[in-house]
N, C-alpha and C positions, 0 to 999 in steps of 0.2 A: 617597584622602581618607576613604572611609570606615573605613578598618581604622584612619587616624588620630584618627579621633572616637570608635571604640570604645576603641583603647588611651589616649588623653585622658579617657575616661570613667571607667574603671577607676584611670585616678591619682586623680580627684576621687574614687570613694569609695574607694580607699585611703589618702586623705589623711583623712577625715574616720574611718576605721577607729581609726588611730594614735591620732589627738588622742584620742579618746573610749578609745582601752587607756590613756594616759595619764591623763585624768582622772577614769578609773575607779582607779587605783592611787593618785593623790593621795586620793580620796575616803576609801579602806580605807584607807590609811598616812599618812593626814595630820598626825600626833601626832609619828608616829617620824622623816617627812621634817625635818631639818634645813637643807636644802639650797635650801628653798622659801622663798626673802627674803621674798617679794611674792605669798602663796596666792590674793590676791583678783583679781589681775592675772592668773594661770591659769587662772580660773574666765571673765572676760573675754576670753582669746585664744580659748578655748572656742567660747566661742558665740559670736565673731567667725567661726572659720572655717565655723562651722556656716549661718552666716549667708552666706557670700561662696560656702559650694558652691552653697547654694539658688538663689544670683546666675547661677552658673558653669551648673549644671542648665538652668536656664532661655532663658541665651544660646544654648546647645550646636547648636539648631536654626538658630540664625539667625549663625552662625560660618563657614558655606564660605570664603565670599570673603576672611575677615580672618581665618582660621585664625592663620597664626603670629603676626599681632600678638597675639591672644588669647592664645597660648601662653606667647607673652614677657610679657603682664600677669601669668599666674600665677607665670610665673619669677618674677617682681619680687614679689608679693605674697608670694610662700612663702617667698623667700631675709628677708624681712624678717620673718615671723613666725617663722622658725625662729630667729633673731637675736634678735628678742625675746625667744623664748622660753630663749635661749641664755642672754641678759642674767640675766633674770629668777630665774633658778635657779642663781647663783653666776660667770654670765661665764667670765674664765679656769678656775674651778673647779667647772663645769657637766658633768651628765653627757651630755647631750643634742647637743652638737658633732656626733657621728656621724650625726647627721637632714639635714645640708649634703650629707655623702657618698651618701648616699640619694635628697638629692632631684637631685644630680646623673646617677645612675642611671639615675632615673626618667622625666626630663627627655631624657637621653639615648636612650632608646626610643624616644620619640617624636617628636623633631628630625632623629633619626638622629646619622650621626659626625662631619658638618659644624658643630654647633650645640653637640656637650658642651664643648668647651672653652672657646665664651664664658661656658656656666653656672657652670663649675667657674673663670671671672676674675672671672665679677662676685660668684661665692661666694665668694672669695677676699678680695677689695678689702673686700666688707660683714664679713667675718668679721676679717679688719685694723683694719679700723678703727674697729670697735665693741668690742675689746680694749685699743687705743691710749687709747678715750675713756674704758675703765673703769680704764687707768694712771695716767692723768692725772687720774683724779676727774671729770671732764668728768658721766661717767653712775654716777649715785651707788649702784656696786653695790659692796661691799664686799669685800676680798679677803683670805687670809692676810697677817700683817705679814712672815712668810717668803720671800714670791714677794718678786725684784729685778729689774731691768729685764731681766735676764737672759734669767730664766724666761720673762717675757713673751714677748721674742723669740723663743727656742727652740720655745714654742707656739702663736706665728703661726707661725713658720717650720714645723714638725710637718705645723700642719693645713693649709697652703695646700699643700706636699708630697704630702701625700695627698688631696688635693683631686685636684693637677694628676694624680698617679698612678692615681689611681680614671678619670678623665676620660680619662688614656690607653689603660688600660687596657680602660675603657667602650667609648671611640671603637675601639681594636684588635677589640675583640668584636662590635661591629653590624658593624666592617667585613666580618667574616668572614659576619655573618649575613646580611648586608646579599647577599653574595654566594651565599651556599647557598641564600636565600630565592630569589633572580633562578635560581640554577644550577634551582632546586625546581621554578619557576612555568616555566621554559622548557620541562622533564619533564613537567609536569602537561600544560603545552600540549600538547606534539607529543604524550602518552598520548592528550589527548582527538579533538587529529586523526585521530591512528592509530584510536582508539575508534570517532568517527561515520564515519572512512575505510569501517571492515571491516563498519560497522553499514550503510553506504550501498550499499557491496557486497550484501553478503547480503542486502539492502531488494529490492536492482533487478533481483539476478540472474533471468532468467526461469521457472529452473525451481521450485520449491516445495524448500523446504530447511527441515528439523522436527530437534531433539537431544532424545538422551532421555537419562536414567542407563540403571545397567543394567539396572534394572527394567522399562522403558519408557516411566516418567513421562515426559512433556513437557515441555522448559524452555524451546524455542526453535521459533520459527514466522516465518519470515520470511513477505513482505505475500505474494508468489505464491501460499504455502503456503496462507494465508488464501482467497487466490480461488480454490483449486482446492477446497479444503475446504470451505469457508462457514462455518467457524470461526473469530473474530477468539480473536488469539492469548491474549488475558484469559481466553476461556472455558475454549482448548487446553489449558490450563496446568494444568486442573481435569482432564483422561483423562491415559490414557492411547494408546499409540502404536494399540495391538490397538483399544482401542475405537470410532477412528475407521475405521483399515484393517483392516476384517476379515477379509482373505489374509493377513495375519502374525499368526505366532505364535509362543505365548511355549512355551519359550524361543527367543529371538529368534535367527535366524540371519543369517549375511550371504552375500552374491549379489545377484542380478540377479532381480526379479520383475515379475511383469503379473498384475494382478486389477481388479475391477470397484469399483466405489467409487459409491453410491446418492447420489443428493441433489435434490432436488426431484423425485420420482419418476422418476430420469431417471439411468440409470446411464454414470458415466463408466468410461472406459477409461484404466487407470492402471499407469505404467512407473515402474520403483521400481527403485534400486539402495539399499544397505543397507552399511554398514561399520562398522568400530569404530574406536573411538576411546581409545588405548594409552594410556598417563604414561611417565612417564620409564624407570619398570622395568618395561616391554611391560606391565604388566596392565591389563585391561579396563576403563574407569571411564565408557562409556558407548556409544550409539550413532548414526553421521551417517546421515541420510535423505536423499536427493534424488531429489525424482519428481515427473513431467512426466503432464498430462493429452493422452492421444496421439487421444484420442473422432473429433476431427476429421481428426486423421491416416490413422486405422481406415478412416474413411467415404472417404475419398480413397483409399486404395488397394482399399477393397471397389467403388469407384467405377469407377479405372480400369479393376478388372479384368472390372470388367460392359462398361464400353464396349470392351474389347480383344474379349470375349465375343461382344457385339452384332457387333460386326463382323466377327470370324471366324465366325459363324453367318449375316451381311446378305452377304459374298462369296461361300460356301460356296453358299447357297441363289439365288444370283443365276447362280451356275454352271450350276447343277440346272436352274433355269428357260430358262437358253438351251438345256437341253440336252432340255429336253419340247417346248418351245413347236417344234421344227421335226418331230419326228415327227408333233406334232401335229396340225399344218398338212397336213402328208401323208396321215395318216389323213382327215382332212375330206376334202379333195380327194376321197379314193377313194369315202366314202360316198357323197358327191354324184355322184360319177361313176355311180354303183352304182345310185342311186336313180336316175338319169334313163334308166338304159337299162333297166331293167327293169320291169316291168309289178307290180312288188309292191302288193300290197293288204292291207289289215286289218293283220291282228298284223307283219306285216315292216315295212310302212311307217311305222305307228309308233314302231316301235323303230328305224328309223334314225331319224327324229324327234328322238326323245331322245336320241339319240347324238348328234346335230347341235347339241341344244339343251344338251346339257353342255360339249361341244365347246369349243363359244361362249365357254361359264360360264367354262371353265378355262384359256382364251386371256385370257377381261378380268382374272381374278386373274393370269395371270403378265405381262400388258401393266401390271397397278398394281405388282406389283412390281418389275419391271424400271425401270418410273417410280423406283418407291424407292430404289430400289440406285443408281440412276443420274441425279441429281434434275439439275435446271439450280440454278444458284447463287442465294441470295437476294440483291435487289435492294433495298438498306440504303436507306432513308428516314428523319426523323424523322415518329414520329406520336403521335398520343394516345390512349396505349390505354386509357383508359375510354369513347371512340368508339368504338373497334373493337369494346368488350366490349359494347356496348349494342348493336349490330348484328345482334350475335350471340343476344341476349335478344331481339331482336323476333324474328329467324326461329322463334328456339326456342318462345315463346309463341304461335306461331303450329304449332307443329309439337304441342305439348302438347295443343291444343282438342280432339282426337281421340282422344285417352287418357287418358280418365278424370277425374280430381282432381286432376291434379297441381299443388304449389304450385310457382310459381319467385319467391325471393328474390334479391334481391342489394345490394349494399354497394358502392358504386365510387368509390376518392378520384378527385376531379378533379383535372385540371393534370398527370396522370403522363408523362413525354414518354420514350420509345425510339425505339434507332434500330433500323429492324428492315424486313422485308420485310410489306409489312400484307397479303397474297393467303396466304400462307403460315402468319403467325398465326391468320388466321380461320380455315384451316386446322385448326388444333392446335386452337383453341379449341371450334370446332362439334366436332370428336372428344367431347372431354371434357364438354363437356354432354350432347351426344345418349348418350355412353356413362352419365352420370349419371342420366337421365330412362329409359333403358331397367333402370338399374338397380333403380327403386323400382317399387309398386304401385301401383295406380288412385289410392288419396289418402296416394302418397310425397311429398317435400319435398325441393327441391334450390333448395342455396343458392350463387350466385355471388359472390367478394369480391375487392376490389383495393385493396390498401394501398402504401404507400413506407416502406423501413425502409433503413438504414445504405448508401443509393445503390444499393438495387437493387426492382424493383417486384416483387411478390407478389398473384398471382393464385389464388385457392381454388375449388376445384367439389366440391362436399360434397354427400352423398347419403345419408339413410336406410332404404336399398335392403339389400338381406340380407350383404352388403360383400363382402370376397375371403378365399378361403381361404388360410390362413397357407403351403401347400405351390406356391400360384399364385403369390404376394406376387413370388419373385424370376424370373418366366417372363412378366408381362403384358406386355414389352418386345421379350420374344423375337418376327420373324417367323413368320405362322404358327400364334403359339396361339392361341387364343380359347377360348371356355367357351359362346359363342351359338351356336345353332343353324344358321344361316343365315349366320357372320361370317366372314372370310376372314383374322382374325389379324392383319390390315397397320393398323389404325388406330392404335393406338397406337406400335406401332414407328416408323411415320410421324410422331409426335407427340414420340417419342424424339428422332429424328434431326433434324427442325427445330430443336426445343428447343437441340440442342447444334450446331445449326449459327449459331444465334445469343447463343452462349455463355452458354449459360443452363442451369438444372438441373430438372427434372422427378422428384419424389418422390409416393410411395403414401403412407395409412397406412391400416390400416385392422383391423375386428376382425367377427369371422362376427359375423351378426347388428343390429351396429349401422352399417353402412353403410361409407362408403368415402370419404377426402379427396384426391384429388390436388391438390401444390401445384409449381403454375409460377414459376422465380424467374429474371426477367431483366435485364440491369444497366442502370441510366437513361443515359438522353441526357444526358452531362455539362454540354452546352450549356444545357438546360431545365430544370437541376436546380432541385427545390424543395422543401425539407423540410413534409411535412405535419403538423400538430398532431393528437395524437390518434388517430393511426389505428394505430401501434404494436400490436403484439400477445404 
């Protein structure tokens, strides 16, 4: 409808084009025209039609619904001004006849090929019998006394001829177009399917997909590309390929690469494959990107292979310990035996003493380890761990009163529910503070936090204590190490193994000097799930 209201519009002001080249040449040649019976009467059709576009203009908005009757009123009004104007300028001896064939044409565009041939009978029938009437004297235009009823006929019969012929002819042409237009708009369609098909594709594909010429410019970023980047494709459009990944370089090769990729001070880990892109005669005319952010992936295999680690070092060392603890037990035995039947004094007796008293020491570290290596199973409950956290802050403020300054903060969303063994968290939990509070000074600050993020609860114990040394960072887990004086290594490992006995993860971070964060991430009780506002970090 509407491409019919545009080409409707364009007849109305091509119709008012004509009349006004026309009475612009009456204007200039109105001396030499002979052919002009009636000049005053041209001056009249003039700005009649000028008058009936205005009308036409006007309607155009308000024409949906009654399109074609509108249409057949200009039929009707044209076929009769072009009549007139036919009359008016000599009738049979007019030169303007050929403005019927025209407006058939034109008429025909716009009806399409169902519609020319009733313009081209009622141009016909008006164009008959408005020569009939100028025969007969009927319409008083005057003709040579040479024309005989002859002629008349011959030039109705001529022009209704080429009426019906232009009209078949017409109608044979839109049919064709009629159909190239439909063959056209069927191609445009499936192009544009095909279009948001490959655009939808390459939208959703997961991995990041960027094209460049062969320079490196950027033409294309699909959305992935965007989220691994933090480039919306607008900006990308402005670098280059190097500017953003800077492990490629120019000139650009193709293969398989892995480099680091910064963005919010936080570098990803980035897997990149590279190719080119041929034309028709193999040459190069540009280059395909596709790479995948693997950061998560990384972690998960540097992951397992610490816990494969832990564990081939928690069996290894659990061996070891079965394999002290019975000599050990037998050396006691003998010193006891040794001290009771002997009358030792002073310096011997002491020193079995202490021999006795290490004894001891070295049976309760391998009686907790062996605990370790060998735990009983946890005992799954639903609970509320910012109960349990808050349990854990009274012991601890009460363990503080004795050391100095210490602040203890803490942040604890409520409502957070797991399902978890609560003897065994508290567990984990007293580790990680008590390791916090030994970590700082007389007036250090440790801060405890528990948040909800994406169905899993987030525990923080943050310390501005002297932190861990970057060579420690991948060993605090290990049984056995420690850095304290007095510590026997098993608390954290202990804190390890819970941790992932209730599928959950335990992370450092930390830098010398400014202290130390462990975070506990463990997955909520689906049953008591509750999204908290604001606690996001």
């Amino acid at each position: 409808m509407v491409t019919k209201i545009k080409k409707l519009k364009a007849l109305i002001f091509f119709r008012v084009l004509i009349t006004y080249i026309l009475l612009a040449a009456f204007l200039i040649y109105t001396e030499k025209f002979t052919v002009l019976l009636y000049p005053q009467l041209l001056s009249y059709l003039a700005a009649f039609i000028f008058f009936i576009t205005i009308v036409y203009i006007l309607l155009l908005k308000h024409i949906k619904r009654i399109f074609k009757i509108f249409v057949y009123l200009q039929i009707f009004v044209d076929i009769i001004s072009i009549i007139f104007l036919i009359m008016i300028t000599g009738g049979i001896d007019s030169w303007f006849s050929f403005l019927l064939l025209v407006n058939i044409i034109g008429f025909g565009i716009i009806l399409g090929q169902k519609s020319v041939l009733y313009v081209a009978s009622i141009s016909s029938i008006a164009y008959g019998i408005a020569i009939e009437l100028q025969f007969y004297k009927v319409i008083p235009v005057p003709f040579s006394d040479t024309l005989r009823s002859v002629d008349f006929f011959y030039n109705i019969f001529a022009n209704i001829t080429a009426m019906f012929l232009i009209a078949y002819l017409n109608r044979h042409l839109i049919i064709g177009l009629e159909k190239t237009s439909e063959t056209l708009q069927k191609t445009q369609n499936s192009f544009r399917d095909l279009h948001a098909f490959h655009k939808e594709v390459l939208e959703n594909i997961p991995s990041g997909l960027a094209y460049t010429d062969i320079e490196g410019q950027i033409l294309l970023l699909n959305r992935s590309g965007e989220q691994i980047t933090g480039y919306k494709k607008e900006d990308a459009y402005n670098f280059k390929i190097m500017d953003i990944f800077h492990f490629i370089t120019y000139p650009i090769t193709t293969g398989h690469f892995k480099g680091t990729f910064a963005e919010n001070d936080s570098n990803q880990i980035i897997e990149m494959n590279i190719s080119t892109h041929l034309d028709e005669n193999n040459i190069s005319i540009g280059y395909v990107f596709t790479f995948t952010d693997i950061t998560r992936v990384t972690e998960m295999e540097r992951y397992m292979k610490e816990k494969e680690k832990l564990a081939a070092i928690g069996e290894l060392s659990a061996n070891i310990a079965h394999e002290i603890r019975n000599p050990l037990a037998a050396l006691r035995t003998s010193i006891e035996m040794l001290k009771e039947k002997t009358e030792a004094e002073g310096r011997e007796r002491k020193i079995m003493e202490i021999a006795l008293r290490e004894m001891d020491r070295l049976n309760r570290i391998i009686t907790d380890f062996l605990i370790y290596s060998n735990p009983n199973p946890p005992e799954f409950k639903t609970i509320l761990l910012s109960q349990v956290l808050k349990e854990i802050l009274s012991m601890l403020n009460q363990h503080v009163r004795s050391n100095g300054n210490i602040k203890i903060k803490y942040n604890l969303a409520e409502q957070v529910y797991i399902r978890a063994d609560e003897n065994k968290l508290k567990q984990v939990f007293w580790n990680l503070a008590l390791n916090a509070v030994q970590a700082v000074d007389f007036n250090g600050e440790v801060e405890i936090s528990l948040i909800q993020k994406g169905g899993f609860a987030k525990i923080f114990f943050k310390d501005n204590g002297k932190g861990i040394e970057p060579a420690n960072m991948v060993k605090i887990f290990y049984p056995f190490f420690t850095t304290k004086k007095d510590g026997a290594g098993l608390g954290l490992a202990m804190v390890y193994r819970i941790v992932n006995e209730h599928r959950g993860v335990v992370n450092v971070t930390s830098k010398p000097g400014e202290g130390a964060s462990f975070l506990v991430v463990l997955p909520l009780d689906p049953e008591n799930l509750s999204v908290l506002e604001g606690n996001n970090i």
